[in-house]
C-alpha positions in Angstrom: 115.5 278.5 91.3 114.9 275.1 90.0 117.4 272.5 89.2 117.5 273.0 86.0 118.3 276.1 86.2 120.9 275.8 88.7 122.8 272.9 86.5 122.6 275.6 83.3 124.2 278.2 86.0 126.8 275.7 87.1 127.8 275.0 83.4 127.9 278.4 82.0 130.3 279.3 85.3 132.5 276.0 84.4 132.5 276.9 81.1 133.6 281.0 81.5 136.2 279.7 83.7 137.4 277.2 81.1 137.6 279.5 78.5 139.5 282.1 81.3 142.0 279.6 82.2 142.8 279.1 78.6 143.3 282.5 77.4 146.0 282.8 80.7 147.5 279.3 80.5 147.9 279.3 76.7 147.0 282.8 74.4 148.5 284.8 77.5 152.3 283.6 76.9 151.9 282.5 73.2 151.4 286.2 72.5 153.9 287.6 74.6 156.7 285.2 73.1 156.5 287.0 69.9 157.4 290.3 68.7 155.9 290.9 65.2 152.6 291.7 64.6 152.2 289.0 61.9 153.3 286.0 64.1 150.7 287.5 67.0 148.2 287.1 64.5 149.5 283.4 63.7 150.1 282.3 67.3 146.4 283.8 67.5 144.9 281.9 64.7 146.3 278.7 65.6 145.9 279.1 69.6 141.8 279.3 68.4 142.6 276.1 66.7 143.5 274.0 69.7 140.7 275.7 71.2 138.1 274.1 68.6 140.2 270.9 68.6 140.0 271.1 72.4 136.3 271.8 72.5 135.5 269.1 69.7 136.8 266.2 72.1 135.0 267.5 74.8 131.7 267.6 72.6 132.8 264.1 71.2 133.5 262.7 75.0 130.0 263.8 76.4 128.6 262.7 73.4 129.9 259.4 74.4 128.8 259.1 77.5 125.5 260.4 77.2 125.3 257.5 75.0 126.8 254.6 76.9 125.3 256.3 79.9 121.9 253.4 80.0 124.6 250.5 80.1 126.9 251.5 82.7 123.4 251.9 85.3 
């Protein structure tokens, strides 16, 4: 296996991972708070919004630093 290919296995594990320890640390008990199917459904809709928002600074963050990476060395 080449590098390459080892640093696109290391990100797709840190990235299933991610996505694991969200669904248990924050869609896990926003669901089981609530009783109705309707607020599920909200609590559901908006936990995928702080997932985007949460991706999006992530994106925006290694954006940056790819950038700024030729200054700093």
């Amino acid at each position: 296996m080449s590098n390459l290919h080892v640093t696109y296995l290391v990100e797709a594990c840190c990235g299933v991972l991610a996505f694991a320890v969200f669904i248990v640390l924050v869609v896990a008990p926003a669901l089981t708070s609530f009783r109705r199917a309707w607020e599920r459904v909200a609590v559901l809709i908006l936990s995928v919004y702080v997932f985007a928002a949460l991706a999006g600074v992530g994106v925006v963050l290694g954006a940056w630093i790819v950038i700024q990476w030729p200054r700093w060395f």
